[in-house]
C-alpha positions as a LaTeX table, in Angstrom:
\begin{tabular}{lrrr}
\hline
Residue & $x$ (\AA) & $y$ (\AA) & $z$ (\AA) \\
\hline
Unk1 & 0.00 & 0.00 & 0.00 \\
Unk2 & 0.85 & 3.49 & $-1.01$ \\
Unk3 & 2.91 & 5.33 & 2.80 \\
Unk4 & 1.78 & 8.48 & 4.12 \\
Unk5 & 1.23 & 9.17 & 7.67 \\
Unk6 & $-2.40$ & 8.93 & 9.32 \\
Unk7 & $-3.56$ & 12.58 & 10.31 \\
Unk8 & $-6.56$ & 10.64 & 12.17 \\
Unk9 & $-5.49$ & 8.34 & 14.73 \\
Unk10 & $-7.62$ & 5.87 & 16.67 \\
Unk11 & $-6.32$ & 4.54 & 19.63 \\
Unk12 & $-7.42$ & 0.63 & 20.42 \\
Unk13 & $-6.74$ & $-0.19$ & 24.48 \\
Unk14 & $-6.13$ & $-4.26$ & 25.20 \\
Unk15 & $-6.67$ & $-3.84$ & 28.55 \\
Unk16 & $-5.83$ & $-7.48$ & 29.93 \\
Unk17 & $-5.19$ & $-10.52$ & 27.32 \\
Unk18 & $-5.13$ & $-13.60$ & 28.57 \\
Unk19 & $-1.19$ & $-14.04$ & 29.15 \\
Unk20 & 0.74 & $-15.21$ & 32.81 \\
Unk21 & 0.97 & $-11.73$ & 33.69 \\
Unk22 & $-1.44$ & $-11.41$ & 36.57 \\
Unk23 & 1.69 & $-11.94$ & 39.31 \\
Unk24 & 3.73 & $-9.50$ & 37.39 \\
Unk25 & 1.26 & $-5.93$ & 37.72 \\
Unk26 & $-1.04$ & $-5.11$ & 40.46 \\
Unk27 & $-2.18$ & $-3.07$ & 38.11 \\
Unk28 & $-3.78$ & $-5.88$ & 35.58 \\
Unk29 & $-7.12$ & $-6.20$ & 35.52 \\
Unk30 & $-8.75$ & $-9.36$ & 36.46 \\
Unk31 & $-12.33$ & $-9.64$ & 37.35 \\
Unk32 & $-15.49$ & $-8.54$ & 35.05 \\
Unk33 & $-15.81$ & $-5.26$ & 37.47 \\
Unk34 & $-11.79$ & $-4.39$ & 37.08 \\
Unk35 & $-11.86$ & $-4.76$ & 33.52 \\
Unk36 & $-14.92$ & $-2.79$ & 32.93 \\
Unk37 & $-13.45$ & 0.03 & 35.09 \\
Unk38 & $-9.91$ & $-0.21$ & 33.40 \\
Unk39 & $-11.96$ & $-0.44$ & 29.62 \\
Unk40 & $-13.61$ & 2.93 & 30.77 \\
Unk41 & $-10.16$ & 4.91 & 32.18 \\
Unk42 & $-8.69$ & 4.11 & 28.62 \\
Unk43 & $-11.85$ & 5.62 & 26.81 \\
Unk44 & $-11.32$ & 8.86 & 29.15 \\
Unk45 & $-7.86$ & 8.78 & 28.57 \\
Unk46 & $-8.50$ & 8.80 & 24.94 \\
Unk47 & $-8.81$ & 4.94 & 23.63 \\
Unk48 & $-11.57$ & 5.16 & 20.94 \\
Unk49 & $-11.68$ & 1.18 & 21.00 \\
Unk50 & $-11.11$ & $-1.54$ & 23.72 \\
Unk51 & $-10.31$ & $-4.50$ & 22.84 \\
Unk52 & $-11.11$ & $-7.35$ & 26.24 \\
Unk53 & $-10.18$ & $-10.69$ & 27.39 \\
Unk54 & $-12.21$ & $-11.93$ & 30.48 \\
Unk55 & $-10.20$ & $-14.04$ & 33.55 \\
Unk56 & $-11.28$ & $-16.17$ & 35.81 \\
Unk57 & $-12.24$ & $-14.20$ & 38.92 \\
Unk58 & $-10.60$ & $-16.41$ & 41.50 \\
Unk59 & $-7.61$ & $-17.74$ & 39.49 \\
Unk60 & $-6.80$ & $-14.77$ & 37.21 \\
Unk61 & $-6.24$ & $-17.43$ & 34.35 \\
Unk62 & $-7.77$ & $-16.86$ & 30.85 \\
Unk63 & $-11.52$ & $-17.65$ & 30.29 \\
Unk64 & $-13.90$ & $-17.64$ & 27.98 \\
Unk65 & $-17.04$ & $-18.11$ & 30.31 \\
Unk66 & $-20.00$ & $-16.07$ & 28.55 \\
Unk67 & $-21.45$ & $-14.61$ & 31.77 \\
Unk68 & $-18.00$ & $-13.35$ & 32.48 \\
Unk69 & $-17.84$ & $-10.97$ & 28.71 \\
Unk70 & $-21.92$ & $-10.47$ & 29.47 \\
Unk71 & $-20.61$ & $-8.62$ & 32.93 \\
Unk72 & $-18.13$ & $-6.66$ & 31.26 \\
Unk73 & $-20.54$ & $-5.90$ & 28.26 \\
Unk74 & $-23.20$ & $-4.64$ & 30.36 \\
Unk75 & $-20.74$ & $-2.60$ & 32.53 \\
Unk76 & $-18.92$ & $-1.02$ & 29.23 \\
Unk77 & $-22.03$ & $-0.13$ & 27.86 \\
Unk78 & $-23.87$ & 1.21 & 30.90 \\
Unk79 & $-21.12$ & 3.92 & 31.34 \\
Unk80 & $-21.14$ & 7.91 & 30.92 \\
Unk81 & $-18.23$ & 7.27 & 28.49 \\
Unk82 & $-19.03$ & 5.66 & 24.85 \\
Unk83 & $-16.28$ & 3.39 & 23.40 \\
Unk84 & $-16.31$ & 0.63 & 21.16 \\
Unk85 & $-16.33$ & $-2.29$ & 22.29 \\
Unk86 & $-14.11$ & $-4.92$ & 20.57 \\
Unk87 & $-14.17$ & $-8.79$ & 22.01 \\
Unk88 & $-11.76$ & $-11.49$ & 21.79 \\
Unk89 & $-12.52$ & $-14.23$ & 19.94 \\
Unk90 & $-9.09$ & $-16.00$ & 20.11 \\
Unk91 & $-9.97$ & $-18.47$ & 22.69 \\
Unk92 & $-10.52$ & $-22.18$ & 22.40 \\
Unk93 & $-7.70$ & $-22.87$ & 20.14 \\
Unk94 & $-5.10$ & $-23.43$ & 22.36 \\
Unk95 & $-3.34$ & $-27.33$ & 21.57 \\
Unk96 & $-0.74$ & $-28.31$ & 23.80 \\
Unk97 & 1.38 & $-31.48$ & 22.80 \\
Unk98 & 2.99 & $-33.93$ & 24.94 \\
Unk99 & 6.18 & $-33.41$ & 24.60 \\
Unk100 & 9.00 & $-34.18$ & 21.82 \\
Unk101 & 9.13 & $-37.39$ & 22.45 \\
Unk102 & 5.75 & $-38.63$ & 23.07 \\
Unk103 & 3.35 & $-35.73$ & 21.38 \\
Unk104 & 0.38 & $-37.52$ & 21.91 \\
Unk105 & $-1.72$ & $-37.39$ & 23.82 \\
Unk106 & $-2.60$ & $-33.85$ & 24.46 \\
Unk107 & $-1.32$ & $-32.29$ & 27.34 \\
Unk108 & $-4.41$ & $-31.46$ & 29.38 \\
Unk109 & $-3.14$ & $-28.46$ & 31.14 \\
Unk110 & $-3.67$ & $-25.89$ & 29.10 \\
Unk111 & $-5.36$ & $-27.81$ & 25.49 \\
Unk112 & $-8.71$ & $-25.97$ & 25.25 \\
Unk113 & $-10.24$ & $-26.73$ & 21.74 \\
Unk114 & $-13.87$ & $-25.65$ & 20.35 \\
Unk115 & $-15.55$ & $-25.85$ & 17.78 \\
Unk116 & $-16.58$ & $-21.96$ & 15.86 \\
Unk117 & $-20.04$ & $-22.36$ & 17.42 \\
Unk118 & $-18.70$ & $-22.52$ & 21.08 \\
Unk119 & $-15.60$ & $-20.07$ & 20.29 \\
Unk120 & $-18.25$ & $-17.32$ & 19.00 \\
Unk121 & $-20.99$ & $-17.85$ & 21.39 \\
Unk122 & $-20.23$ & $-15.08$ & 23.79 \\
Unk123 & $-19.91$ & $-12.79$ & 20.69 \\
Unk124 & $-23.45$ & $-13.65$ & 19.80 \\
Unk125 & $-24.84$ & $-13.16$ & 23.03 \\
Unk126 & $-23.03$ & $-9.54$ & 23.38 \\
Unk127 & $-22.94$ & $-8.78$ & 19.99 \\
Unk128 & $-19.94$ & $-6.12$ & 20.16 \\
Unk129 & $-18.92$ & $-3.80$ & 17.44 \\
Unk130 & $-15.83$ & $-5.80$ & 16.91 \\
Unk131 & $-14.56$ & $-9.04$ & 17.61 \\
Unk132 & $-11.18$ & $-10.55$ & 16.29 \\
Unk133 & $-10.54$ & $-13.58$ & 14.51 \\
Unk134 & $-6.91$ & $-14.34$ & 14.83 \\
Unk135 & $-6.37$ & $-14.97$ & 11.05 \\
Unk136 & $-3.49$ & $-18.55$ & 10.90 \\
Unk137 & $-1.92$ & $-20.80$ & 13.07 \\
Unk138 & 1.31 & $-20.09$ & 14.65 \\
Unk139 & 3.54 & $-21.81$ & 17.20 \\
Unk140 & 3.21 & $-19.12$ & 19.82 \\
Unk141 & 5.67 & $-18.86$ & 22.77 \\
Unk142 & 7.87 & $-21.50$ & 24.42 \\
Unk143 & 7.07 & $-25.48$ & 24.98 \\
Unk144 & 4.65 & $-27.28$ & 22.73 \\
Unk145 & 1.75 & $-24.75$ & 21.88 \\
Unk146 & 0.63 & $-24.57$ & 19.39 \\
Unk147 & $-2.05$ & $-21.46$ & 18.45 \\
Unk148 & $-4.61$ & $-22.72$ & 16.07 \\
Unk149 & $-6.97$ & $-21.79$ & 13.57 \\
Unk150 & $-6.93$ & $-23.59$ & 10.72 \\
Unk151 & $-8.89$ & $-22.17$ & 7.11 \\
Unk152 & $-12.31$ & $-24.55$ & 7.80 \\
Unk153 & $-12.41$ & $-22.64$ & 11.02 \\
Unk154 & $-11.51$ & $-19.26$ & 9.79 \\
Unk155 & $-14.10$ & $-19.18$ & 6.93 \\
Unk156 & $-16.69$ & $-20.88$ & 9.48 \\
Unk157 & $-16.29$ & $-18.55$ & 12.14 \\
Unk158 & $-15.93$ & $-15.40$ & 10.04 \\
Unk159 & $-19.54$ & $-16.13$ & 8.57 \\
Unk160 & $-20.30$ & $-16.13$ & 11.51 \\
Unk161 & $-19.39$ & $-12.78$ & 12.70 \\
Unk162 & $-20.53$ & $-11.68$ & 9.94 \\
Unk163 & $-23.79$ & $-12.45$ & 9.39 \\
Unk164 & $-24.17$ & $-11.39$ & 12.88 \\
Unk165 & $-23.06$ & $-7.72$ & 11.58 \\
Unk166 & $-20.29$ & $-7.61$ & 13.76 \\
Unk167 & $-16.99$ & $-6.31$ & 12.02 \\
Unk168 & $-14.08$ & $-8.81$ & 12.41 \\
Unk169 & $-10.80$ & $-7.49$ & 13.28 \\
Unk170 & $-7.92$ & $-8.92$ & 11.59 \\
Unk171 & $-5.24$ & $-10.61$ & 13.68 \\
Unk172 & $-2.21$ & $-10.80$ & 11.37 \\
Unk173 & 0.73 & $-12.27$ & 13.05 \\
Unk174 & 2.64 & $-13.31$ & 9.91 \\
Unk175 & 2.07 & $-12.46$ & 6.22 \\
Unk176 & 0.71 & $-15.30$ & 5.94 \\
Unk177 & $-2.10$ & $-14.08$ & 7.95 \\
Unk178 & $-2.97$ & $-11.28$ & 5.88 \\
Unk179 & $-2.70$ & $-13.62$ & 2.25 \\
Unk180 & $-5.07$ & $-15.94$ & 3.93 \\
Unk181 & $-7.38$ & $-12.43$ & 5.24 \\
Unk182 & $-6.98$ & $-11.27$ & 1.54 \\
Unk183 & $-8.46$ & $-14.70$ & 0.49 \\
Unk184 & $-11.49$ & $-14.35$ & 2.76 \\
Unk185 & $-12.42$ & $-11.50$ & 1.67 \\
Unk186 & $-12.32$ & $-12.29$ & $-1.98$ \\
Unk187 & $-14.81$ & $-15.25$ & $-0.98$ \\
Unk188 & $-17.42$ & $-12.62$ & 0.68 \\
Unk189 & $-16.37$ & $-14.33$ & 4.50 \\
Unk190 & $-15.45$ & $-11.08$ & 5.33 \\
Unk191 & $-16.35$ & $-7.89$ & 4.12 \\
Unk192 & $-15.36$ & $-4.08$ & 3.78 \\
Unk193 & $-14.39$ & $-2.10$ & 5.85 \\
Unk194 & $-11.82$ & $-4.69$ & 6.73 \\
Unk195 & $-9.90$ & $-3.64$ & 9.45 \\
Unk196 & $-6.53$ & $-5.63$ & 10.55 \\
Unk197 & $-4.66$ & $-5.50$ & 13.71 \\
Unk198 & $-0.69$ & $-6.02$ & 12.51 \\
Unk199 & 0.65 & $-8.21$ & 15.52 \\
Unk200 & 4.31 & $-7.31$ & 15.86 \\
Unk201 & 7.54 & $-8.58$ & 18.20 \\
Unk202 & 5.42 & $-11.77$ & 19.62 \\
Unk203 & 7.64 & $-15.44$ & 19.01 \\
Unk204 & 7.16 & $-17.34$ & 16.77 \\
Unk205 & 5.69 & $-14.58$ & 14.41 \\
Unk206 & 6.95 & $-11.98$ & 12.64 \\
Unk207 & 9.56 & $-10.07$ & 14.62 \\
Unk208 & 9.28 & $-6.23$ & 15.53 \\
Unk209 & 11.53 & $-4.79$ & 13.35 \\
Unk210 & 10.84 & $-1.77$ & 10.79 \\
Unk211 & 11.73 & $-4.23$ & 7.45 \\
Unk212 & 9.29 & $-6.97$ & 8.82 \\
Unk213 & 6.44 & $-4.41$ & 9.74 \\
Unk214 & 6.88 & $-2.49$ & 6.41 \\
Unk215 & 6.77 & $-6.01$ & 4.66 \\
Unk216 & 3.31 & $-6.39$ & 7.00 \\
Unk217 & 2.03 & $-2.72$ & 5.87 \\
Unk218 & 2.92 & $-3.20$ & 1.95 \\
Unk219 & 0.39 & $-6.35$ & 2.37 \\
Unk220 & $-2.34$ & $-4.50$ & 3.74 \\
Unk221 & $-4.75$ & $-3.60$ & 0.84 \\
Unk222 & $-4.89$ & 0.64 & 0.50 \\
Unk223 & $-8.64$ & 0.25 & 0.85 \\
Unk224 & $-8.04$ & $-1.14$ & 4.37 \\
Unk225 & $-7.96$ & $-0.05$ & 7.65 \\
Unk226 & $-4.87$ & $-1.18$ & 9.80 \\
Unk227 & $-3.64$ & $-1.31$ & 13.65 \\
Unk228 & $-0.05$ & $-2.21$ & 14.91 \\
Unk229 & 1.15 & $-2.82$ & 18.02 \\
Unk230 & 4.86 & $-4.31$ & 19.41 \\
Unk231 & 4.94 & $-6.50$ & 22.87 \\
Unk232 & 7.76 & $-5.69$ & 25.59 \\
Unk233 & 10.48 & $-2.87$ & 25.46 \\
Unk234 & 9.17 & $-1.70$ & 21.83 \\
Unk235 & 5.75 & $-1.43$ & 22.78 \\
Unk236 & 5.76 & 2.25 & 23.23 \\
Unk237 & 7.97 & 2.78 & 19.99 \\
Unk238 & 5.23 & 1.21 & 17.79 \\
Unk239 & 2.08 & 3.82 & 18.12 \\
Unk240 & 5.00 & 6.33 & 16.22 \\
Unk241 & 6.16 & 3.89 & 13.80 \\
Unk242 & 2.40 & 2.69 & 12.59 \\
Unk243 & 0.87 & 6.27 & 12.57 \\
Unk244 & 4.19 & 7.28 & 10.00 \\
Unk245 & 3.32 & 3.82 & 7.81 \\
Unk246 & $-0.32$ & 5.35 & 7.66 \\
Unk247 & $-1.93$ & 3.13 & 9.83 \\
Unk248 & $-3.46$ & 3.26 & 14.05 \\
Unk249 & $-2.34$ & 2.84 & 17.42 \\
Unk250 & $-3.16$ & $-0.04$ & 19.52 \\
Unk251 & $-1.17$ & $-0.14$ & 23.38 \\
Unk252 & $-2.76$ & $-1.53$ & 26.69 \\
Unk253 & $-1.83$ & $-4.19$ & 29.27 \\
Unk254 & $-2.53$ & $-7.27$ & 27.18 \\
Unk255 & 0.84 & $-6.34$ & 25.10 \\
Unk256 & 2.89 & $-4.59$ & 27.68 \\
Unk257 & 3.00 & $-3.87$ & 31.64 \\
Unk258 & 5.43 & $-0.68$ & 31.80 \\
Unk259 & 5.00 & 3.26 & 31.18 \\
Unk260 & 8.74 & 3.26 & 31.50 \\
Unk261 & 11.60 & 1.22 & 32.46 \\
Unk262 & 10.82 & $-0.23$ & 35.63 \\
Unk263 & 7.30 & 1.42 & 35.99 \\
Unk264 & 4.17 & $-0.26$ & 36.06 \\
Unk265 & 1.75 & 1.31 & 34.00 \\
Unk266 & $-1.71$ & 1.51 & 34.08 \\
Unk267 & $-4.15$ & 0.92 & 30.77 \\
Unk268 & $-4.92$ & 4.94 & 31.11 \\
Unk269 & $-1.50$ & 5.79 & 31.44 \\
Unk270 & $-0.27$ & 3.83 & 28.59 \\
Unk271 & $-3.03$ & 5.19 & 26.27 \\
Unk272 & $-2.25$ & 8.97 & 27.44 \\
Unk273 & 1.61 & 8.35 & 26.60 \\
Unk274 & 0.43 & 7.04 & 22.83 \\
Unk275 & $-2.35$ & 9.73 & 22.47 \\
Unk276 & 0.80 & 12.42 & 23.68 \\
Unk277 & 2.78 & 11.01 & 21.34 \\
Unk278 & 0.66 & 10.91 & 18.66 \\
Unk279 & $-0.41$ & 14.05 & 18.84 \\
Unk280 & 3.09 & 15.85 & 18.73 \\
Unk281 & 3.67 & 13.75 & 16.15 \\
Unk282 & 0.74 & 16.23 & 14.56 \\
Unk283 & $-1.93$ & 13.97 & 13.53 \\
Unk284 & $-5.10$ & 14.15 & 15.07 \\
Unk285 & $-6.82$ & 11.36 & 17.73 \\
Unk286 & $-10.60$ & 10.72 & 16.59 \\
Unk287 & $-12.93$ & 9.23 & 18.92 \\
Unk288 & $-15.61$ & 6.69 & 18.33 \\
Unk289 & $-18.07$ & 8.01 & 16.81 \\
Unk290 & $-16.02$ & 8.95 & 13.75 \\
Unk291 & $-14.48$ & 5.09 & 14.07 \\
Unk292 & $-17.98$ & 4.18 & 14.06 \\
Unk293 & $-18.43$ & 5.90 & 10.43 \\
Unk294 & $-15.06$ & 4.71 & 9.50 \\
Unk295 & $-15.66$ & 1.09 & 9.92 \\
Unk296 & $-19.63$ & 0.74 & 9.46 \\
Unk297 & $-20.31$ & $-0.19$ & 12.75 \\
Unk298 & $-23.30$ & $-0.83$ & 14.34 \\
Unk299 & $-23.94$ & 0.60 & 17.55 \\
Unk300 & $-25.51$ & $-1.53$ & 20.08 \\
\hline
\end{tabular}
């Protein structure tokens, strides 16, 4: 796609993933009232979008119980502050081998597969503006996970979102990502706006560095509408670098726990530091009503 820098910048806040990071910040997020509140700093701070995760109250450990996203739904949406409200959909396709040796069976701890039905339930029964669909599979991390979504899935659960009219956000975490995204889109699974989120810096994807994310941004299509973010100590680096390729800003606990080095942050603070920086950078940051027009969503 043709590079010119965004003058209007939205700001996406992931305010808790579903990561081991609850013992590393007191300042993450965990139950449906904590992430509602955190989702709703972020808007005032200047986040057009958030994008949740839901834990399990007690544990802290990623969920995808649909009472749990109903709670922070109806807490989002019964706020003074309007936001758009963007829901995971990334759960339930987590495969853990054995080991190296002995691959089968599945490790239990941790294996959590579901069929598209199941994995989009909770994003029927909230219908948000947004949900993502984490577009390939990927070996994600250390050990012997595996992330995956493989095309039947994609295509099933795509239709469905859909057909439900809510817009599905593009997680591209490879190029390969984006050729397959490209493909649904020529089929009708998804369709425009498309908006992609360009997942940068996370192993074993494509690595955080400017000739990898320009290769990303020159296989975005001009006609679409595209987020980056980095994880860890380039997190804060990437809001710059994305608004110059022309594209948006996504920060937020889910991809980073520090303002600075050292220093917790907080899901407001971090989106204040991107909207500061994005701003003397001298574009301007839209809220979400205008993302609303930019994306043809429907407001619920």
């Amino acid at each position: 796609m043709p590079l010119s820098m965004n003058r209007d910048v939205f700001i996406t806040c992931a305010v808790t993933g579903s990561g081991d990071t609850v013992s590393k910040s007191g300042h993450l997020p965990i139950t449906p009232k904590q992430i509602a509140e955190s989702a709703i700093d972020a808007a005032k701070a200047g986040a057009a979008v958030v994008h949740c995760h839901v834990r399990d109250p007690e544990t802290g450990a990623a969920s995808r119980r649909n009472d749990l996203y109903k709670e922070v739904t109806d807490r989002i949406r019964s706020a003074e502050v309007d936001v758009v409200l963007n829901l995971t959909a990334g759960m339930g396709g987590d495969l853990i081998f054995g080991n190296v040796e002995s691959p089968l069976p599945l490790n239990p701890k941790g294996t959590d597969m579901a069929g598209a039905t199941e994995r989009v339930s909770h994003v029927a029964e909230c219908l948000p503006e947004i949900c993502t669909l984490d577009c390939g599979t990927m070996n994600f991390n250390l050990g012997d996970y595996v992330m995956t979504n493989t095309p039947s899935m994609l295509r099933a659960m795509g239709k469905m979102m859909t057909d439900l009219g809510v817009r599905p956000e593009i997680e591209a975490f490879d190029t390969g990502h984006l050729w397959f995204a490209k493909q649904l889109a020529e089929e009708g699974v998804i369709e425009d706006p498309v908006l992609v989120q360009l997942c940068m810096g996370i192993p074993w994807g494509a690595p955080d560095d400017l000739n990898t994310f320009m290769a990303m941004v020159n296989n975005v299509p001009s006609s679409w509408t595209f987020s980056a973010f980095s994880i860890g100590r380039n997190a804060m680096a990437y809001p710059a670098a994305s608004v110059l390729a022309g594209g948006n800003v996504r920060v937020g606990l889910e991809d980073n726990l520090y303002i600075g080095k050292g220093q917790l942050a907080t899901n407001a603070q971090l989106v204040e530091k991107a909207a500061t920086l994005v701003e003397n950078m001298g574009a301007r940051i839209i809220g979400p009503e205008e993302v609303r027009k930019k994306l043809k969503l429907t407001k619920r």
